[in-house]
C-alpha positions as CSV (number, residue, x, y, z in Angstrom):
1,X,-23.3,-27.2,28.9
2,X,-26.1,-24.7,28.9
3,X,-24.1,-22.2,30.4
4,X,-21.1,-22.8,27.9
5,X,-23.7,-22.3,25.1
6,X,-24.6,-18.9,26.9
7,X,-21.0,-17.3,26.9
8,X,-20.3,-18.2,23.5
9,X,-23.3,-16.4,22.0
10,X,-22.1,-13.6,24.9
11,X,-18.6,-13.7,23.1
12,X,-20.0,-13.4,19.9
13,X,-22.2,-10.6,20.2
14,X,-19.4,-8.5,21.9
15,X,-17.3,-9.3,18.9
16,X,-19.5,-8.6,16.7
17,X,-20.1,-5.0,18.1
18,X,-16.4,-4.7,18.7
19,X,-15.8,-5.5,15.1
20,X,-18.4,-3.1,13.6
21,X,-17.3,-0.3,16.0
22,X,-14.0,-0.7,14.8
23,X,-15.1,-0.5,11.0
24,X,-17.1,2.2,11.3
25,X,-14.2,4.3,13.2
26,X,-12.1,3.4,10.0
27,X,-14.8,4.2,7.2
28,X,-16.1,7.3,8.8
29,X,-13.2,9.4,7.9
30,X,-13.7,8.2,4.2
31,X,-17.8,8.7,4.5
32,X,-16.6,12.6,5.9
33,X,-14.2,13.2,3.0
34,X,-16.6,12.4,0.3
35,X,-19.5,14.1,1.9
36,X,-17.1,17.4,2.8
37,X,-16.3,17.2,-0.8
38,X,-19.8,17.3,-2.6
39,X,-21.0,19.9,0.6
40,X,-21.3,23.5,-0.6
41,X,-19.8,25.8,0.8
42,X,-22.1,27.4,3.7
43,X,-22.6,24.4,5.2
44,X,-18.9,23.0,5.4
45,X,-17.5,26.4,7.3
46,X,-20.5,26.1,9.4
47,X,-19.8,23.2,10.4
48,X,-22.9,21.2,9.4
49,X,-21.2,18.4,8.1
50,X,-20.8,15.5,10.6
51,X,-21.8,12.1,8.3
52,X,-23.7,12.9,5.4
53,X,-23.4,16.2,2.8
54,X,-25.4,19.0,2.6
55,X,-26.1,21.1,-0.5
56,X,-24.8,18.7,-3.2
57,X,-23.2,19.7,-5.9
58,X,-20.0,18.3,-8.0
59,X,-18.5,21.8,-9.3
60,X,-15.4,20.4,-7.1
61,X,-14.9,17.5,-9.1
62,X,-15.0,19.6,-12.2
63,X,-12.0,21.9,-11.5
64,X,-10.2,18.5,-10.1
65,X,-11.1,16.8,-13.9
66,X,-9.5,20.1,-15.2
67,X,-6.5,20.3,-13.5
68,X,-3.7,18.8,-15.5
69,X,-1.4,18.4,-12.4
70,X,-3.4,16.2,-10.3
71,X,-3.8,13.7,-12.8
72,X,-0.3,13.4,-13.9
73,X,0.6,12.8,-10.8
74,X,-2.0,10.6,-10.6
75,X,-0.5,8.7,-13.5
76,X,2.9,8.9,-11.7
77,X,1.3,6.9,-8.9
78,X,-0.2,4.3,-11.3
79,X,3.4,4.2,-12.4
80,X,5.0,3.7,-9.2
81,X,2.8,1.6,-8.2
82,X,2.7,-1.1,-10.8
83,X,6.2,-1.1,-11.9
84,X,7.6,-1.0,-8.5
85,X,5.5,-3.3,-7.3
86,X,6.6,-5.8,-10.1
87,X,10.2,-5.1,-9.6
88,X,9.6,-5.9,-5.7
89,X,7.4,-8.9,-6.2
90,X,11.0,-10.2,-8.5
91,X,13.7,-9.6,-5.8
92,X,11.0,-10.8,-3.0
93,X,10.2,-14.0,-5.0
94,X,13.3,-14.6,-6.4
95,X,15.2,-14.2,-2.8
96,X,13.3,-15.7,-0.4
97,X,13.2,-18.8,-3.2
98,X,16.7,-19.2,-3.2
99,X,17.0,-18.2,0.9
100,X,14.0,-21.6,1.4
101,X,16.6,-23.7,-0.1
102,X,18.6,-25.3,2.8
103,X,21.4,-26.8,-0.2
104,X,22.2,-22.6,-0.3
105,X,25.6,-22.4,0.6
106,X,26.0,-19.8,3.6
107,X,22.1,-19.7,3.9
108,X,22.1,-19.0,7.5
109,X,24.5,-16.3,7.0
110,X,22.4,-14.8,4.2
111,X,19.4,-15.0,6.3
112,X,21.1,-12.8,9.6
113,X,21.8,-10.4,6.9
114,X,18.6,-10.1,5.8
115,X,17.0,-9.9,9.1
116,X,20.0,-7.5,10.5
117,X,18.5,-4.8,8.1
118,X,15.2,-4.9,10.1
119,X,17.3,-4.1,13.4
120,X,19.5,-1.5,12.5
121,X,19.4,1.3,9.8
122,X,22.1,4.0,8.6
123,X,19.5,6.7,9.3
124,X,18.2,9.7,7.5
125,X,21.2,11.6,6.3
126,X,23.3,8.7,5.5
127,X,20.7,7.3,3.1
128,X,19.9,10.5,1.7
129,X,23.8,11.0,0.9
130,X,23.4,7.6,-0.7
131,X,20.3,7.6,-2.8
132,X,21.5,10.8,-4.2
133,X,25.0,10.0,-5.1
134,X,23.9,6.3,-6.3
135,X,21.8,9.0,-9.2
136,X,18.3,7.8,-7.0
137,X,16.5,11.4,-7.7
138,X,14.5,10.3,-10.9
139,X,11.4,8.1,-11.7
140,X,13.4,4.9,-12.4
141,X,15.5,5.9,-9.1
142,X,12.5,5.5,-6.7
143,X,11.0,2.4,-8.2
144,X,14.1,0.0,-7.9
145,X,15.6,1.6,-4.5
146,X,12.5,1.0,-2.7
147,X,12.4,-2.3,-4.0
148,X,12.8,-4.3,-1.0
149,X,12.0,-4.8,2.0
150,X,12.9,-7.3,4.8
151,X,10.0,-8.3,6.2
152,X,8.3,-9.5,3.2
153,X,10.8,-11.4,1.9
154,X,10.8,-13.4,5.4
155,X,7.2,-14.0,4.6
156,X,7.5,-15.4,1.8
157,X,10.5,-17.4,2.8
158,X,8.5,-19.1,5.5
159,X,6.0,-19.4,3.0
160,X,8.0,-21.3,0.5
161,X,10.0,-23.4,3.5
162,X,6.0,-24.8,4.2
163,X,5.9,-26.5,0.7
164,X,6.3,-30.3,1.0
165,X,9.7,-31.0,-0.1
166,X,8.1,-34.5,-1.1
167,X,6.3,-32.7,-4.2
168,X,9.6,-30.8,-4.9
169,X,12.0,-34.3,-5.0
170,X,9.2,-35.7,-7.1
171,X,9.1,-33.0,-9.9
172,X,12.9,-33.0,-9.7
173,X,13.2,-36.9,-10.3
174,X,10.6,-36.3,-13.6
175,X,13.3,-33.6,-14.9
176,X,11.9,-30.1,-13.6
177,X,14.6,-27.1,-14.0
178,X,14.7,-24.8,-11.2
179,X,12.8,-22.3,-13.1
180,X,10.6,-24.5,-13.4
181,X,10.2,-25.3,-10.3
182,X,9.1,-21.7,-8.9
183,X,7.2,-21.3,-12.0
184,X,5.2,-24.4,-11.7
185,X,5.1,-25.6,-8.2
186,X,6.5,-22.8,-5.6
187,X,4.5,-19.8,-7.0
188,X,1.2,-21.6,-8.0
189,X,1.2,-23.6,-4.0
190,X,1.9,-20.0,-2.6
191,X,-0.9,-17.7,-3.6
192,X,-2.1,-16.5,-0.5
193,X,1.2,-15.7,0.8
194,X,2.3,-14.0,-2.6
195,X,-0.9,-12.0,-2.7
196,X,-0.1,-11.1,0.8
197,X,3.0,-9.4,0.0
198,X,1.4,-8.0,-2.9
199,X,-0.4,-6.1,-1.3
200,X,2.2,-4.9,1.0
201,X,4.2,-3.9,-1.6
202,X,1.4,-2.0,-3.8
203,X,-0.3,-0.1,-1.0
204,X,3.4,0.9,0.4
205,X,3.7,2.6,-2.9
206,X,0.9,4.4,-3.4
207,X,0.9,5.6,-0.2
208,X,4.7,6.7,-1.4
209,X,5.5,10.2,0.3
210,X,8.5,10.9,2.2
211,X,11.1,9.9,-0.5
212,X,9.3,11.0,-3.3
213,X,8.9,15.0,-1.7
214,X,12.7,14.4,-0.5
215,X,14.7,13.5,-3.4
216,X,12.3,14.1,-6.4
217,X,12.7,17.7,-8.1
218,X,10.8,17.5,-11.1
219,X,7.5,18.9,-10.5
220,X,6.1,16.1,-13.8
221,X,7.6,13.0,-11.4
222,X,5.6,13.4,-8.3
223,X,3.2,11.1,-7.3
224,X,-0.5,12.1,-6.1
225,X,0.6,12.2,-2.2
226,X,3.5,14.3,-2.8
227,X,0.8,16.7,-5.3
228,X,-1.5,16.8,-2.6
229,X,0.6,18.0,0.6
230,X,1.9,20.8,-1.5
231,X,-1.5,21.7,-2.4
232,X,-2.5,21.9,0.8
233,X,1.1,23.9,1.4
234,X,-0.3,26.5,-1.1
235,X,-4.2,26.2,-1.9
236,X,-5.1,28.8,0.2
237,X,-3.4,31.5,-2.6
238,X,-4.7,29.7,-5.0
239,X,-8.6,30.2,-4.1
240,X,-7.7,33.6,-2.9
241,X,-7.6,34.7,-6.6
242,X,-11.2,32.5,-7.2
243,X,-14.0,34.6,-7.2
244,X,-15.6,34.8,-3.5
245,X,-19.3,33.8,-4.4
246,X,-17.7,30.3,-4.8
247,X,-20.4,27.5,-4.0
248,X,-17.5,25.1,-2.7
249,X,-15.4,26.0,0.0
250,X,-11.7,25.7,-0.8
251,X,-10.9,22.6,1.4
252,X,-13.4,20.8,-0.5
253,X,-11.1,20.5,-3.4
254,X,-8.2,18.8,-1.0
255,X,-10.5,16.4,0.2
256,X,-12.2,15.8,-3.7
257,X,-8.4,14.7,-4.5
258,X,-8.3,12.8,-1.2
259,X,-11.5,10.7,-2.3
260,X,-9.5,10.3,-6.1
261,X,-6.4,8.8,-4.0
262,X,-8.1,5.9,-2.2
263,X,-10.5,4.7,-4.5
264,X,-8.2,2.2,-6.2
265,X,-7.6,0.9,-2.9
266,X,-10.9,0.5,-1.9
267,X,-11.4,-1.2,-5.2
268,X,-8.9,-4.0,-4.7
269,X,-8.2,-4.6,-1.2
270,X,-11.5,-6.4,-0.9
271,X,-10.6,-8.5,-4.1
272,X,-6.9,-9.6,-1.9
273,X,-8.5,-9.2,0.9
274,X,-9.3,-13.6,1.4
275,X,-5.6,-14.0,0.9
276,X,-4.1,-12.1,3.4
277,X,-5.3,-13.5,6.7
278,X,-4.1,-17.3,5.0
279,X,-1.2,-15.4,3.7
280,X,0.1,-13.8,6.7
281,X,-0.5,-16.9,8.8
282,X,1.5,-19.1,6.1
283,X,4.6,-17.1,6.4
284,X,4.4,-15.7,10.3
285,X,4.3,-19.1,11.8
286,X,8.1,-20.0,11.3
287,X,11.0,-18.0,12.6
């Protein structure tokens, strides 16, 4: 018994460090970006900066609070973000409700199609050809195209198929619609799986880049990833007409807009964050 005790604390040490080396390999590129943002300029091209900044100043983030571009793209990614998201959240909810009930008729056959689109895809140039022609290259375009996708709508399927159907016969029996009962019983008893898939949905958007730079062409629709590759595409010339006594270096100002781009993530992950291990369990545990 003694010796059990012994290799469980053993365990638990090693996953502790395990754990904590692993979060600070994933927060130290964000502790570098913000420091090589606020560095000056000396001690960036020097090399100085490993962890923490050197010569502080802001003067970055005062050309970034200037430039109109960044923040409508910036808005552009709020827009995205929320409105696809709430469009995707619909057809998720909406389809894997219906694809839980077993009274659907062809439900199997419905299902195989929806899992057959996680196998095999047209591939690049066919679904190029067919966002454009379907009239996809516009703001509207990219937030109901990308509305969907597979996987989550299998998790939330699994999640809605775990639902007593005792509680849904009883509800039913005192004269709830089927509206109703998504409204009232389904969506409310599935929280962690619906914030789950929330999440999903809402991080895959902001991170949004390789449609957006493929089929959007006005230069007012592109969202803050798509702003910042071409930014680093062409920053260079732009800080080659900057004065040269400059007390930020120029990459300082790509990683000032990289810092703006993940702090609303930073800001809500943690608040989803006690759904989605719940969540994901909920809906991965049936096939």
């Amino acid at each position: 018994m003694e010796r059990l005790n012994r290799s469980e604390k053993i365990f638990k040490v090693l996953s502790y460090l395990l754990v904590g080396a692993f979060g600070i390999i994933a927060l130290y590129p964000v502790v570098y970006a913000f420091s090589a943002s606020i560095s000056g300029k000396i001690a960036y091209e020097t090399g100085q900066i490993v962890l923490f900044p050197k010569d502080i100043n802001f003067e970055v983030y005062s050309l970034l609070y200037e430039d109109k571009g960044f923040w409508l793209s910036y808005i552009n990614t709020l827009f995205y973000t929320f409105f696809g998201t709430a469009w995707s959240m619909f057809i998720s909810i909406t389809g894997a409700y219906a694809l839980a009930k077993k009274k659907l008729l062809f439900r199997r056959h419905f299902n195989f199609l929806v899992v057959f689109t996680m196998w095999f895809v047209a591939g690049m140039i066919p679904q190029y050809l067919n966002y454009t022609s379907m009239g996809v290259a516009n703001r509207w375009g990219i937030v109901v195209a990308f509305g969907i996708q597979a996987y989550n709508i299998i998790l939330l399927r699994n999640t809605f198929e775990g639902i007593p159907t005792e509680i849904e016969e009883a509800a039913i029996v005192d004269g709830v619609k089927e509206f109703q009962l998504l409204s009232r019983i389904y969506i409310p008893m599935s929280k962690a799986g619906i914030a789950t898939v929330t999440l999903f949905y809402a991080t895959t958007r902001w991170n949004g880049y390789f449609w957006s730079r493929i089929l959007l062409t006005d230069p007012k629709e592109l969202p803050v990833q798509v702003y910042m590759r071409i930014l680093i595409e062409n920053y260079q010339a732009m800080f080659d007409d900057m004065p040269v006594n400059l007390s930020y270096a120029s990459d300082s100002y790509v990683y000032a807009i990289l810092v703006c781009s993940i702090v609303p993530v930073l800001l809500i992950y943690p608040q989803i964050q006690k759904y989605f291990a719940k969540g994901a369990n909920l809906g991965g545990v049936k096939g």
